[in-house]
N, CA, C and O atoms as a printed pandas DataFrame, in Angstrom:
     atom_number atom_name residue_name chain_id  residue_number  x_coord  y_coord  z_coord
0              1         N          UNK        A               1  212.349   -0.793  200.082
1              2        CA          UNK        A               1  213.530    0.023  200.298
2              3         C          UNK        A               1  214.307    0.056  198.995
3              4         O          UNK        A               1  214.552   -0.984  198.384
4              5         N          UNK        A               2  214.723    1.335  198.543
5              6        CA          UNK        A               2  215.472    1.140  197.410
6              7         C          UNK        A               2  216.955    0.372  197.088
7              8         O          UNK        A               2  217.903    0.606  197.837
8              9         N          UNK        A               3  217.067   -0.308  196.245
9             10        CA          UNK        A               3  218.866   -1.152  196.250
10            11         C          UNK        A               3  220.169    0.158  196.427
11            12         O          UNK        A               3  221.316   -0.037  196.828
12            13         N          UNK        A               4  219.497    1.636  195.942
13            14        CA          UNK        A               4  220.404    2.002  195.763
14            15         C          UNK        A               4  221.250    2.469  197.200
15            16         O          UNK        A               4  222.453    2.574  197.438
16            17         N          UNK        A               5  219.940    2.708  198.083
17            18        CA          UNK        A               5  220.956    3.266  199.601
18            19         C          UNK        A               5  220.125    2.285  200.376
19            20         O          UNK        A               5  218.919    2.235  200.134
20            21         N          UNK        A               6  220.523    1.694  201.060
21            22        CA          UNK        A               6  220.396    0.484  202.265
22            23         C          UNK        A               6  220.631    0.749  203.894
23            24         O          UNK        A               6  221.682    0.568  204.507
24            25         N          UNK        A               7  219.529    1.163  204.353
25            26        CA          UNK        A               7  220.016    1.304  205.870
26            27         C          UNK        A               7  220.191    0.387  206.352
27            28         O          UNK        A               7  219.740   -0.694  205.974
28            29         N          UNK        A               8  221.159    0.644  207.684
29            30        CA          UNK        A               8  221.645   -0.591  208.258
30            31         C          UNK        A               8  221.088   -0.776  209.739
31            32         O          UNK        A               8  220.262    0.077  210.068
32            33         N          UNK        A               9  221.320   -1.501  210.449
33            34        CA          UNK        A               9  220.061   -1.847  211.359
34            35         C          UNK        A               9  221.022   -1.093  212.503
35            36         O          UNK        A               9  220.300   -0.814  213.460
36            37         N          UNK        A              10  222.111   -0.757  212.686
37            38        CA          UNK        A              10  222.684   -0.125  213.413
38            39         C          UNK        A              10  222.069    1.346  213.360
39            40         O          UNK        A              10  222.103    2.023  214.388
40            41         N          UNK        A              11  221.711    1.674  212.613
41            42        CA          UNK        A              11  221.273    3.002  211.846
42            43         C          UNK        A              11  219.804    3.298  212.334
43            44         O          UNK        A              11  219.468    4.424  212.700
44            45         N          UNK        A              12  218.901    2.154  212.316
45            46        CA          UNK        A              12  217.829    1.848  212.179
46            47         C          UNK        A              12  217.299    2.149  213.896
47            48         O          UNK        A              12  216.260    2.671  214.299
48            49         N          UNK        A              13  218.649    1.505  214.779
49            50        CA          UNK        A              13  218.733    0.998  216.363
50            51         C          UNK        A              13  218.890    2.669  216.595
51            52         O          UNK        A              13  217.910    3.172  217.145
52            53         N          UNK        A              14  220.153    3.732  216.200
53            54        CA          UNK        A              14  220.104    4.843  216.111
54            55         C          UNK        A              14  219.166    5.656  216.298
55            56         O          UNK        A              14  219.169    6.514  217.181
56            57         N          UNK        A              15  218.254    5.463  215.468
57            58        CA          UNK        A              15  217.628    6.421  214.483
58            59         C          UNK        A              15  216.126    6.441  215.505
59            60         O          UNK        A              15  215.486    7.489  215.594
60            61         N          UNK        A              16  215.626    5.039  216.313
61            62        CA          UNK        A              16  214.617    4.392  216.712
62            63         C          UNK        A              16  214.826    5.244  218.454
63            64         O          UNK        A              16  213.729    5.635  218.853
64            65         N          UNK        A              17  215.641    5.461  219.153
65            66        CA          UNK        A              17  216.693    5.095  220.229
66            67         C          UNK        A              17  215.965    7.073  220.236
67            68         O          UNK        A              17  215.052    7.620  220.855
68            69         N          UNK        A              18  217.095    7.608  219.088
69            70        CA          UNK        A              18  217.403    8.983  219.092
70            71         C          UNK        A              18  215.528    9.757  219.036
71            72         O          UNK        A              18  215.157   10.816  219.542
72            73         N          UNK        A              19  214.629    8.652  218.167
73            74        CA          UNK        A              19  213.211    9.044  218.297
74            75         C          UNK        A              19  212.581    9.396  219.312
75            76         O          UNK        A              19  212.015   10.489  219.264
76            77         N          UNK        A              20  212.486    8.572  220.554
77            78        CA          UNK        A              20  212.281    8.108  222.216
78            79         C          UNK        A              20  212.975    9.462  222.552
79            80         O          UNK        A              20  212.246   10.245  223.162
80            81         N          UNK        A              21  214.271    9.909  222.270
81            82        CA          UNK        A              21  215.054   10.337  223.864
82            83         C          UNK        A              21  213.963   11.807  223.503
83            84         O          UNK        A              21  213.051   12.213  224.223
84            85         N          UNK        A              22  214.512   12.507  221.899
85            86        CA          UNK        A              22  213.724   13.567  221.325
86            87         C          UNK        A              22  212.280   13.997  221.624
87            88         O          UNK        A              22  211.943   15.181  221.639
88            89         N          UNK        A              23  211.290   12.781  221.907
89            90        CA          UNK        A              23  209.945   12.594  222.242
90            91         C          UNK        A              23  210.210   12.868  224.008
91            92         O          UNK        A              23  209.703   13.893  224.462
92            93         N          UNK        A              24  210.708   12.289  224.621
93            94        CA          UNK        A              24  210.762   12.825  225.929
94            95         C          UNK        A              24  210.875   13.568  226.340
95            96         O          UNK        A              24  210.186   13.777  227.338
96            97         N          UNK        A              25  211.898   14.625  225.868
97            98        CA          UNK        A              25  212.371   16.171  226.522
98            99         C          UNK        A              25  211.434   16.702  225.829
99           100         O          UNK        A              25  210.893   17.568  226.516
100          101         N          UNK        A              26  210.679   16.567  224.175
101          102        CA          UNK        A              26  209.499   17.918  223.848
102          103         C          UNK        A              26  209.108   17.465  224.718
103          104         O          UNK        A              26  209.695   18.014  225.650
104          105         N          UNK        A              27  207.914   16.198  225.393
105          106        CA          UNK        A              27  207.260   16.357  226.305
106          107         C          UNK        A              27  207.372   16.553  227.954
107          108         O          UNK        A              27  206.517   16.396  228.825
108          109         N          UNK        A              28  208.635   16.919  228.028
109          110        CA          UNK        A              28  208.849   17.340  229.030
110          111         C          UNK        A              28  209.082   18.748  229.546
111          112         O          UNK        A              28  209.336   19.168  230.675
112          113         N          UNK        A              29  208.856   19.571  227.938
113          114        CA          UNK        A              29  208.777   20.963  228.060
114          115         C          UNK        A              29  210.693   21.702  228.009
115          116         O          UNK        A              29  211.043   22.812  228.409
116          117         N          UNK        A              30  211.678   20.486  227.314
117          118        CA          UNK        A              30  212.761   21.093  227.198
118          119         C          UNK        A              30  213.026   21.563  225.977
119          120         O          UNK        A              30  214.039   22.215  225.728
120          121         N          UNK        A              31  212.213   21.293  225.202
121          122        CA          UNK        A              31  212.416   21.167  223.376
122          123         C          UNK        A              31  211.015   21.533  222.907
123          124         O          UNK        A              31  209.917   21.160  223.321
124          125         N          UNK        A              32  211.453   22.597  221.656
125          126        CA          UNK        A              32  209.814   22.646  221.084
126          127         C          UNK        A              32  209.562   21.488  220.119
127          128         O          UNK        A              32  210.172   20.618  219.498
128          129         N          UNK        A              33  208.568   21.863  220.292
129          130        CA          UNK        A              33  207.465   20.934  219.672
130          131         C          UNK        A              33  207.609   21.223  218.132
131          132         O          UNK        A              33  207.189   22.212  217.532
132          133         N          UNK        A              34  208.361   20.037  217.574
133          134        CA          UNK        A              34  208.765   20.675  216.251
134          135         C          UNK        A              34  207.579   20.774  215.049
135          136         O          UNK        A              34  207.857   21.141  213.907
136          137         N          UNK        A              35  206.330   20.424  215.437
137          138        CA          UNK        A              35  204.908   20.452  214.641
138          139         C          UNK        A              35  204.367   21.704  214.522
139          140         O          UNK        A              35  204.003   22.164  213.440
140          141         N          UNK        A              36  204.258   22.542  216.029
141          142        CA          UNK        A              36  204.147   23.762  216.414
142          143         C          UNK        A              36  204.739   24.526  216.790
143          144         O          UNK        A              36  204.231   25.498  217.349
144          145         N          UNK        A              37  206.132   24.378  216.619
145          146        CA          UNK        A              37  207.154   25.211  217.128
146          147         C          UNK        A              37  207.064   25.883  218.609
147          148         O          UNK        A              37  207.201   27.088  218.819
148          149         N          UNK        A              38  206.713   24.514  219.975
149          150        CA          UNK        A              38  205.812   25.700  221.118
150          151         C          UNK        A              38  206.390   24.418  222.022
151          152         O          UNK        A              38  206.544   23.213  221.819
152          153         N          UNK        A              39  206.622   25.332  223.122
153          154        CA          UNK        A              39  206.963   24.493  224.426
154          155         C          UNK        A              39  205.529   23.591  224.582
155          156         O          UNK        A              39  204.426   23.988  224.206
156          157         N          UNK        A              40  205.804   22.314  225.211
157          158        CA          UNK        A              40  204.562   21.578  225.543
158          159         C          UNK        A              40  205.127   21.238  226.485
159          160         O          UNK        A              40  206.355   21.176  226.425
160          161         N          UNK        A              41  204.292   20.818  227.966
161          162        CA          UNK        A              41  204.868   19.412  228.715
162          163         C          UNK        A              41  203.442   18.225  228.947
163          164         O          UNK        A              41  202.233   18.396  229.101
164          165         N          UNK        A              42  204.036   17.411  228.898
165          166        CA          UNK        A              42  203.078   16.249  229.624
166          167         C          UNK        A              42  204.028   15.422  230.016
167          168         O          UNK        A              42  204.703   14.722  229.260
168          169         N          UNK        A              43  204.078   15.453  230.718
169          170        CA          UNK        A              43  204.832   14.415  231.837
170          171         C          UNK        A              43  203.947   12.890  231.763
171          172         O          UNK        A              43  204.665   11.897  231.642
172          173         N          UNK        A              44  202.765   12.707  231.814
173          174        CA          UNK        A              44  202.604   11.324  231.431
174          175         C          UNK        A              44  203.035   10.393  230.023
175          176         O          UNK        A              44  203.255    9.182  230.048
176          177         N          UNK        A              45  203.112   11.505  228.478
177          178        CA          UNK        A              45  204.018   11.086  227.635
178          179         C          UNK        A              45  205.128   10.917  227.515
179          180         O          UNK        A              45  205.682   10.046  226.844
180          181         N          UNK        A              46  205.848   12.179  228.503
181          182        CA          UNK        A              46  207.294   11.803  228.430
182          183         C          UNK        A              46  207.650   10.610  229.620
183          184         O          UNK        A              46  208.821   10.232  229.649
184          185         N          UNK        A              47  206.949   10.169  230.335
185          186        CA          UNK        A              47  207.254    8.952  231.001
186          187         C          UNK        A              47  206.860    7.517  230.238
187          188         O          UNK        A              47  207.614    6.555  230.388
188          189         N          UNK        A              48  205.933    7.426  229.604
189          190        CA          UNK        A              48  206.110    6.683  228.710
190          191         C          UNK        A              48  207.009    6.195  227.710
191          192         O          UNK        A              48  207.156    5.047  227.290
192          193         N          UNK        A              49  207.756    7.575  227.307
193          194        CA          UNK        A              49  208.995    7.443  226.169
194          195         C          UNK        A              49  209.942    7.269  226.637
195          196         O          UNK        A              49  210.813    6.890  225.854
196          197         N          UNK        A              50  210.374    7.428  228.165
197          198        CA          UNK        A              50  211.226    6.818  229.149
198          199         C          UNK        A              50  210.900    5.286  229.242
199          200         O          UNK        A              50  211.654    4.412  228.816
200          201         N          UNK        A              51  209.852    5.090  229.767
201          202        CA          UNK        A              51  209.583    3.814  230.055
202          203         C          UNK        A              51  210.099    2.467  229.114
203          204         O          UNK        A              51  210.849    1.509  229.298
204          205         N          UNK        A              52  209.227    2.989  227.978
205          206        CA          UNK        A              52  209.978    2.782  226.606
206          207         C          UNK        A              52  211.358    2.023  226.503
207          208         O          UNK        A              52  211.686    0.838  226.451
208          209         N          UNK        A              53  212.112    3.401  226.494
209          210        CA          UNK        A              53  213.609    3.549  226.209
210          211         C          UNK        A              53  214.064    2.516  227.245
211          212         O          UNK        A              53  214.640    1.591  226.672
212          213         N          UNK        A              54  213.989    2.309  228.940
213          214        CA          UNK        A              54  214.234    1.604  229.415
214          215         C          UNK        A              54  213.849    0.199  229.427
215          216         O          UNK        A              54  214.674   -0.643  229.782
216          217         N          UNK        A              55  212.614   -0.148  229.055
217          218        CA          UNK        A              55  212.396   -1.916  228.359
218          219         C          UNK        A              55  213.379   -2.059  227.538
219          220         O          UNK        A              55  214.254   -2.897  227.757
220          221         N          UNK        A              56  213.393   -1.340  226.562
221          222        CA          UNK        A              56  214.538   -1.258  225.361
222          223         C          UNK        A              56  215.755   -1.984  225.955
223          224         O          UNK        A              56  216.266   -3.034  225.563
224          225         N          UNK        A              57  216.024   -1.390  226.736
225          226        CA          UNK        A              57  217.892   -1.041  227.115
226          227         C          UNK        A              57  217.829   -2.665  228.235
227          228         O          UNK        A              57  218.611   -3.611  228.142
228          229         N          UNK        A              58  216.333   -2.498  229.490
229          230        CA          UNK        A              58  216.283   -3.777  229.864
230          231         C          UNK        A              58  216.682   -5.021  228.618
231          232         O          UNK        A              58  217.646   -5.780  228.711
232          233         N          UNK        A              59  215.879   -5.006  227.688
233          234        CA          UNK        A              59  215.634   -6.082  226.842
234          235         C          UNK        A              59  216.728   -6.497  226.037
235          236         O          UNK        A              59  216.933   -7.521  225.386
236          237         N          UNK        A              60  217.310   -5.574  226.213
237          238        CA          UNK        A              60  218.853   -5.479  225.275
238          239         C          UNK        A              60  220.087   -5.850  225.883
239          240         O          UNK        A              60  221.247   -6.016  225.507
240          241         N          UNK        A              61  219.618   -5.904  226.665
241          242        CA          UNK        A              61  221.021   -6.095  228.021
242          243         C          UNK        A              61  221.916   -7.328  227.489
243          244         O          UNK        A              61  221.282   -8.376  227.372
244          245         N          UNK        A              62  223.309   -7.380  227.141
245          246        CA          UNK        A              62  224.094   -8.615  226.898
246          247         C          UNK        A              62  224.166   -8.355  225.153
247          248         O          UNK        A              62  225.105   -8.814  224.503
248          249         N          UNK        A              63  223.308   -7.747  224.660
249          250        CA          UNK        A              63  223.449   -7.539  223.100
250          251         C          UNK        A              63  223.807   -6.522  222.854
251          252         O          UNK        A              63  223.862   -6.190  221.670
252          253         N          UNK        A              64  224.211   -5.580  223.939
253          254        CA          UNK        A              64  224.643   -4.189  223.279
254          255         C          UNK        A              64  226.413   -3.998  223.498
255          256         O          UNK        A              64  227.016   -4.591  224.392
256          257         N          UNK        A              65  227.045   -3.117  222.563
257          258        CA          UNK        A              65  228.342   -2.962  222.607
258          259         C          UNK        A              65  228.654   -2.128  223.733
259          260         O          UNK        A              65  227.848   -1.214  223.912
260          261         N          UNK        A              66  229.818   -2.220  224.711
261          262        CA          UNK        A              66  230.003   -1.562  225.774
262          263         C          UNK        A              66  229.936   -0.099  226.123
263          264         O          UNK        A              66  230.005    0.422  227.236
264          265         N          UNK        A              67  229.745    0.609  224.611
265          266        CA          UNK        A              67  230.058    1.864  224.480
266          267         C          UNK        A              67  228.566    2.183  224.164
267          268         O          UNK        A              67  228.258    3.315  224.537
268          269         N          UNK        A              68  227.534    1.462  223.558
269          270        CA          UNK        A              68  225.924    1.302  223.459
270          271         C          UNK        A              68  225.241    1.522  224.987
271          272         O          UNK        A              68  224.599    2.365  225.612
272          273         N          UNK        A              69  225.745    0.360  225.131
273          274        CA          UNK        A              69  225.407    0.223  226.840
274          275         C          UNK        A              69  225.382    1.577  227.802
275          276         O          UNK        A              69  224.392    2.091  228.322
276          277         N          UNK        A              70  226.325    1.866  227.856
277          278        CA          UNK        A              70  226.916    3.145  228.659
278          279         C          UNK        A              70  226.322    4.235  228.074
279          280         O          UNK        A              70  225.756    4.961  228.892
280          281         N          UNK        A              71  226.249    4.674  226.663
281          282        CA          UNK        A              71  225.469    5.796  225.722
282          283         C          UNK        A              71  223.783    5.457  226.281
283          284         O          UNK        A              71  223.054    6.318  226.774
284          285         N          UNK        A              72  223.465    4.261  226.104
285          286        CA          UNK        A              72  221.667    4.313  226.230
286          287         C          UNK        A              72  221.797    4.620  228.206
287          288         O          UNK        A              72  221.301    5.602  228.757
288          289         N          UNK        A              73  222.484    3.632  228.849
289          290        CA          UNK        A              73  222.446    3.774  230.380
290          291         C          UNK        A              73  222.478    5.129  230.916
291          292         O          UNK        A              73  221.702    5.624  231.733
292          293         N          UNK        A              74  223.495    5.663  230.336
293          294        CA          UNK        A              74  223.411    7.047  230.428
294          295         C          UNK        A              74  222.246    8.127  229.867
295          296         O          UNK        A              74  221.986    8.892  230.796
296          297         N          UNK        A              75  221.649    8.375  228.962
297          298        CA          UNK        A              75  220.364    8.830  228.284
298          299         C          UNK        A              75  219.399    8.574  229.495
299          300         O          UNK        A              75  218.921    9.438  230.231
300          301         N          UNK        A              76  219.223    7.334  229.552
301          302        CA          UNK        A              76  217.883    6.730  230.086
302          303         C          UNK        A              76  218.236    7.514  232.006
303          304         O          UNK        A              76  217.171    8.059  232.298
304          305         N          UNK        A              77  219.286    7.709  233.252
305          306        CA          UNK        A              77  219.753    8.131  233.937
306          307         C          UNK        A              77  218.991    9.657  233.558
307          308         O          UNK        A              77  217.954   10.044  234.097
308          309         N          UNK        A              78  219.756   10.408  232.511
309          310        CA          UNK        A              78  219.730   12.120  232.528
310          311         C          UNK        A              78  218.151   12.380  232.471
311          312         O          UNK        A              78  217.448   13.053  233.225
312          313         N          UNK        A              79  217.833   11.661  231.380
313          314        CA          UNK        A              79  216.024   11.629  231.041
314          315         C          UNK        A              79  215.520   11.236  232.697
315          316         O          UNK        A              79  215.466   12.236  233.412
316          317         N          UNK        A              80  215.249   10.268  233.201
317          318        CA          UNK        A              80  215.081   10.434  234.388
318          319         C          UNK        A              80  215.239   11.660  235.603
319          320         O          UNK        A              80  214.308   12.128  236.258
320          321         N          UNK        A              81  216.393   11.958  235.682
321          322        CA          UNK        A              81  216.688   13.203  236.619
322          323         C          UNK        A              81  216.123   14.026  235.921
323          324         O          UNK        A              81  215.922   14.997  236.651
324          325         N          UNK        A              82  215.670   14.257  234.750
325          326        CA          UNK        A              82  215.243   15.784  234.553
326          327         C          UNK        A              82  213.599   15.318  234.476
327          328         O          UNK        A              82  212.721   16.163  234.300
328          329         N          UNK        A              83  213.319   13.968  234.619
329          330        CA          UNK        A              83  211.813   14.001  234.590
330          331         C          UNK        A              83  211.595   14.224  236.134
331          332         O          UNK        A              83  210.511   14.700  236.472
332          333         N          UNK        A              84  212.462   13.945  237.033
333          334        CA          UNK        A              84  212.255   13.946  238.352
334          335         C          UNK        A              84  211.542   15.328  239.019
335          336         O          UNK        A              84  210.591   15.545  239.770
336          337         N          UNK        A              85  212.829   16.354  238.116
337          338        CA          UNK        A              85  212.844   17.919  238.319
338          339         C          UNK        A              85  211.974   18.040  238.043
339          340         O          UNK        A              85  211.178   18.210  238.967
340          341         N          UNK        A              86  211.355   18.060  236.506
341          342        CA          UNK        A              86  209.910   18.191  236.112
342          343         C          UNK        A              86  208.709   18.277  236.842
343          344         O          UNK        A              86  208.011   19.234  237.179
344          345         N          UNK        A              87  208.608   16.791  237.046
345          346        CA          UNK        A              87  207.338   16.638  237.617
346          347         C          UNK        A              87  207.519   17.047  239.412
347          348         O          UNK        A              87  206.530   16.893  240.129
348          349         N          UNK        A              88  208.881   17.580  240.040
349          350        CA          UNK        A              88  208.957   18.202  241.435
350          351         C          UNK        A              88  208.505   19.629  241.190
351          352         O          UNK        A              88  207.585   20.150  241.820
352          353         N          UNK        A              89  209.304   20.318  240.102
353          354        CA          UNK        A              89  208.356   21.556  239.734
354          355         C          UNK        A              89  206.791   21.865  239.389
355          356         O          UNK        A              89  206.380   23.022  239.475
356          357         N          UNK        A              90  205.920   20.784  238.991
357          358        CA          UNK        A              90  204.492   20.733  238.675
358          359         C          UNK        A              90  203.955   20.711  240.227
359          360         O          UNK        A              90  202.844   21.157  240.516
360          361         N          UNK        A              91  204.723   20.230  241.060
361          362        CA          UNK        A              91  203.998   19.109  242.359
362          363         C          UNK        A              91  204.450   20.926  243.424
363          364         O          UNK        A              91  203.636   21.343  244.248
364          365         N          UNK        A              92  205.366   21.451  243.236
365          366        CA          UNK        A              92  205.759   22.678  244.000
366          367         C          UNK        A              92  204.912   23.850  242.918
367          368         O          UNK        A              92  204.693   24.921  243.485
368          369         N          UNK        A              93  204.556   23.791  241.858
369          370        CA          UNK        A              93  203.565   24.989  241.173
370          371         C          UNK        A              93  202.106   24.360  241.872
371          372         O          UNK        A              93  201.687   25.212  242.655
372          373         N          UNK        A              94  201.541   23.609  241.855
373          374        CA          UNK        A              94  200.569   23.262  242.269
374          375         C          UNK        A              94  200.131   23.809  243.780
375          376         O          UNK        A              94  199.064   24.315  244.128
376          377         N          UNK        A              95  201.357   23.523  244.572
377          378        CA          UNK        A              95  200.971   23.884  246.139
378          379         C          UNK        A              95  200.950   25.476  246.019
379          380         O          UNK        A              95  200.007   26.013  246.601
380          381         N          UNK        A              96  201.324   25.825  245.741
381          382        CA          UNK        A              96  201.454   27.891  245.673
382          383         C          UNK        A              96  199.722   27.972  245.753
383          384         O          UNK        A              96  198.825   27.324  245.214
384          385         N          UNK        A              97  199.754   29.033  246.645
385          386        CA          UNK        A              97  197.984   29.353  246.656
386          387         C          UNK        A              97  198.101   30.815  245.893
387          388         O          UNK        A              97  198.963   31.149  245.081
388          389         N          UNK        A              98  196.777   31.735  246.480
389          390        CA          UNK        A              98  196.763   32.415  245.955
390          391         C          UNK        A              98  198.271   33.547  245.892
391          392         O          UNK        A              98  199.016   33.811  244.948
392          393         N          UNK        A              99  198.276   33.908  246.998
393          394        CA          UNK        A              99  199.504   34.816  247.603
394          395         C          UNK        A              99  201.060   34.758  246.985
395          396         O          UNK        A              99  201.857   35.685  246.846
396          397         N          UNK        A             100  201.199   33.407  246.681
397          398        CA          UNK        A             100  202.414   33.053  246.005
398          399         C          UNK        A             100  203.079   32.315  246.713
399          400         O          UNK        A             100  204.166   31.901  246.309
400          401         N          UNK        A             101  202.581   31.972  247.950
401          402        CA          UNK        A             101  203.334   31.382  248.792
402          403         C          UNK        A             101  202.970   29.779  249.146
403          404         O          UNK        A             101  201.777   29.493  249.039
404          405         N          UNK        A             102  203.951   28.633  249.587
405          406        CA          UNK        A             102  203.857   27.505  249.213
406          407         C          UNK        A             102  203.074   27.557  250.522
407          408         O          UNK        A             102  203.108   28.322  251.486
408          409         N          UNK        A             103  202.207   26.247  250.155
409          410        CA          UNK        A             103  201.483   25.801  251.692
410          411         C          UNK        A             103  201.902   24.107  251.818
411          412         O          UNK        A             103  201.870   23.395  250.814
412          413         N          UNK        A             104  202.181   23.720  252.783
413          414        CA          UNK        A             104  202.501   22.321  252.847
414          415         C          UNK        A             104  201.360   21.645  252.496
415          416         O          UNK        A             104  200.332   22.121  252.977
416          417         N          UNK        A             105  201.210   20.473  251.652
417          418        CA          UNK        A             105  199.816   19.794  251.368
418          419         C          UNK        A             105  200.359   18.274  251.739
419          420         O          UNK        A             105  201.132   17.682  250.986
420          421         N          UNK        A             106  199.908   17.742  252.891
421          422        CA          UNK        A             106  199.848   16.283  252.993
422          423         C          UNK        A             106  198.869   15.529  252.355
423          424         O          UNK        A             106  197.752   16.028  252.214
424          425         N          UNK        A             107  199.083   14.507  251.981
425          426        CA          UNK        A             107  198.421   13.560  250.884
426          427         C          UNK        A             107  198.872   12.496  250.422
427          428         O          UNK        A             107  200.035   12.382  250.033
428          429         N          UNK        A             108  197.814   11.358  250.395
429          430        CA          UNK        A             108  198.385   10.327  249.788
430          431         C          UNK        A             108  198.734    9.994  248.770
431          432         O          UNK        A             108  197.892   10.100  247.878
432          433         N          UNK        A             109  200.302    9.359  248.333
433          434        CA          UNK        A             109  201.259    9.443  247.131
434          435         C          UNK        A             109  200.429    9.072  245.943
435          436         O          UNK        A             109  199.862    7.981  245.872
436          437         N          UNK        A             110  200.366    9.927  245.070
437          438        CA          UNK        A             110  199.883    9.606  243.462
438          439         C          UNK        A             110  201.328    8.761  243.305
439          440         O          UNK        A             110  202.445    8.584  243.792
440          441         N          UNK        A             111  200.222    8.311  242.023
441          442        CA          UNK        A             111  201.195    7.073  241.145
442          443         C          UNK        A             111  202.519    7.879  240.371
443          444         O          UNK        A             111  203.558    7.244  240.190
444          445         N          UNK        A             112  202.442    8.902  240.057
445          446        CA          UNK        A             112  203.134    9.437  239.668
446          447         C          UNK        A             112  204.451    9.927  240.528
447          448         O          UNK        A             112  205.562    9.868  240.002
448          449         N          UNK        A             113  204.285   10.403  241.841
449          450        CA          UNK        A             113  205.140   10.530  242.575
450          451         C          UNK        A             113  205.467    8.888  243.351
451          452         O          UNK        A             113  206.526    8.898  243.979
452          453         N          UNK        A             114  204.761    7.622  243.378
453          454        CA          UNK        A             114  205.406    6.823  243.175
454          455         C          UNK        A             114  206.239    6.090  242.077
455          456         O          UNK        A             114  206.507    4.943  242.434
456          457         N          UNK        A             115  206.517    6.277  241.374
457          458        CA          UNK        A             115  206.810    6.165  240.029
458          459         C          UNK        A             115  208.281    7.161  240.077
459          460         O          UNK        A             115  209.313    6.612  239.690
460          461         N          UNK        A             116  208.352    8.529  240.524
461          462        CA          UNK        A             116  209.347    9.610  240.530
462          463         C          UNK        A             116  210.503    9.054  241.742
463          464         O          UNK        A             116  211.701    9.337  241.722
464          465         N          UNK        A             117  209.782    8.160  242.828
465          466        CA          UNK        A             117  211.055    7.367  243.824
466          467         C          UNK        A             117  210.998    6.205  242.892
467          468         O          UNK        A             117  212.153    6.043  242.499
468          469         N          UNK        A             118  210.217    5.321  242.348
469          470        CA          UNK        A             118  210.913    3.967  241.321
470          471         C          UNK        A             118  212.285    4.738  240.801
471          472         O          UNK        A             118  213.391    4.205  240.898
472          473         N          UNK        A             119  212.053    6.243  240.157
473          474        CA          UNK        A             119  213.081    6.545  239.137
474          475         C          UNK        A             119  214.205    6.750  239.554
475          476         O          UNK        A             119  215.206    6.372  238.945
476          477         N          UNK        A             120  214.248    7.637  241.108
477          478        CA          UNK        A             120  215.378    7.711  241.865
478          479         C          UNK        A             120  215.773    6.415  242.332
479          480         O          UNK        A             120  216.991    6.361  242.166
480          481         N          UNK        A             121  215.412    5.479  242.770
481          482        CA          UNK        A             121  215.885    4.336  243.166
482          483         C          UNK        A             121  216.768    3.632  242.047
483          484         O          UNK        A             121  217.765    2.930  242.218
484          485         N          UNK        A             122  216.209    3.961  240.974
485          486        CA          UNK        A             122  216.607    3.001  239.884
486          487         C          UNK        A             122  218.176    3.989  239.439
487          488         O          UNK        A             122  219.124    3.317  239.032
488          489         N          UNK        A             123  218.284    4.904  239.501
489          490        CA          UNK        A             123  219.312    5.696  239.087
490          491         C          UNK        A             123  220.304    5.444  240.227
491          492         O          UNK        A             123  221.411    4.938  240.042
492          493         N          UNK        A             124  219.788    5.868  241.531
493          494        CA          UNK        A             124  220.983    4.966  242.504
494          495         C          UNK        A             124  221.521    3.704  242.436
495          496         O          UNK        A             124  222.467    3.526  243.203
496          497         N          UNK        A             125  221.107    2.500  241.542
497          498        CA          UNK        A             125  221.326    1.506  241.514
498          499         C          UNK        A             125  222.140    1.393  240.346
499          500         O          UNK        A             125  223.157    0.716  240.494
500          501         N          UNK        A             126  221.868    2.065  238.837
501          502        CA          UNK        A             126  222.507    2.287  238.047
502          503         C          UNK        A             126  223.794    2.717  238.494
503          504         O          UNK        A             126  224.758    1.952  238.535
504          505         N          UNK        A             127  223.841    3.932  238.835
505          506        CA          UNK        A             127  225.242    4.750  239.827
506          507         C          UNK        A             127  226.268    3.426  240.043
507          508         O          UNK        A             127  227.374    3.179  239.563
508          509         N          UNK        A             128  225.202    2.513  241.202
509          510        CA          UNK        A             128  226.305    1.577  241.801
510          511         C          UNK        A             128  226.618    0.558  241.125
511          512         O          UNK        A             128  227.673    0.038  241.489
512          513         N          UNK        A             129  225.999   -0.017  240.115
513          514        CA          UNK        A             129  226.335   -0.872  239.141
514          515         C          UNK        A             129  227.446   -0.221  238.271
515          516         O          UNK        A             129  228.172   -0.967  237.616
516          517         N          UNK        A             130  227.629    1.174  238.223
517          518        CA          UNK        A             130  228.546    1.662  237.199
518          519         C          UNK        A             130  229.777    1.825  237.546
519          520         O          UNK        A             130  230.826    1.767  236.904
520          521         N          UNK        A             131  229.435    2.130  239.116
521          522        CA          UNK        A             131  230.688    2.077  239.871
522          523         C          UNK        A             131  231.342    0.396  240.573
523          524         O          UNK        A             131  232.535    0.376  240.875
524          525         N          UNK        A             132  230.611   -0.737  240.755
525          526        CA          UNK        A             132  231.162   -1.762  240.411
526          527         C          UNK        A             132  231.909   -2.076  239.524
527          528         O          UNK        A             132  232.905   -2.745  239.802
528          529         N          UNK        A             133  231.614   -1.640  238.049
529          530        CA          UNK        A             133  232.202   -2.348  236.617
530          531         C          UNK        A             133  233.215   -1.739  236.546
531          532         O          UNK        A             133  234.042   -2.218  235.771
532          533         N          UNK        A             134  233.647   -0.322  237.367
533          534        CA          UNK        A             134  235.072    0.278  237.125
534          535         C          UNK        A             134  236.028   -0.134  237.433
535          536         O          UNK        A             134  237.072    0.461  237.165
C-alpha cells in the first residue's frame, strides 16, 4: 500500500459491506450488470451475498457502532424482502402454462422456498428486536 494515501479499515469495512449489498441486487435482476451492462438474475448468487452479509453482521454483533448496526440490520432486512419478491415472482412465472393463466401446482417445498420462510421469519424477528430497543 502506498505511505502516501492509507486506507482505513473503517473504509475497508465500507467498501467490503457496500461490495455484498451491490452483488446482490445485480443478481437479483435490480441493477445491471456493470461487466455487461444487462439485467441478470440468479437468485442462488444473490442469496449467497445475503447470506454473506448476514454472517457478517451475525459475527459482528457487539463490535459495531449503533448507527453500523442499524445501517447493516437494515440492508440485510430490504435485501431480504426484495429477495423474497424475487424469487415469489420466478415461483408465480413458472406456474403460468401455456394460456397465460396460473394453475395451482402442489409440491413439495424446495430448499429455496424453505430458505424464503427462514428469511421472513428472520425479518419478523429483526422487526421485534427493533421494536424492543426503542
Amino acid at each position: 500500500m502506498s505511505s502516501e494515501k492509507k486506507i482505513t479499515e473503517q473504509q475497508l469495512f465500507d467498501q467490503l459491506i457496500s461490495s455484498l449489498v451491490h452483488s446482490a441486487w445485480v443478481f437479483m435482476g435490480k441493477l445491471k450488470n456493470p461487466i455487461n451492462d444487462q439485467l441478470e438474475k440468479d437468485l442462488d448468487q444473490a442469496s449467497i451475498q445475503i447470506d454473506m452479509l448476514d454472517m457478517l453482521y451475525k459475527r459482528m454483533k457487539g463490535n459495531l457502532t449503533g448507527n453500523e448496526d442499524q445501517y447493516l440490520g437494515h440492508l440485510i432486512r430490504e435485501l431480504k424482502m426484495n429477495f423474497v419478491e424475487e424469487k415469489n415472482k420466478k415461483t408465480e412465472d413458472s406456474m403460468e402454462d401455456g394460456t397465460g393463466k396460473k394453475e395451482k401446482v402442489k409440491s413439495k417445498k424446495s430448499k429455496e422456498e424453505k430458505k424464503t420462510e427462514e428469511f421472513e421469519k428472520i425479518e419478523k424477528t429483526g422487526e421485534e428486536n427493533n421494536e424492543e430497543n426503542e
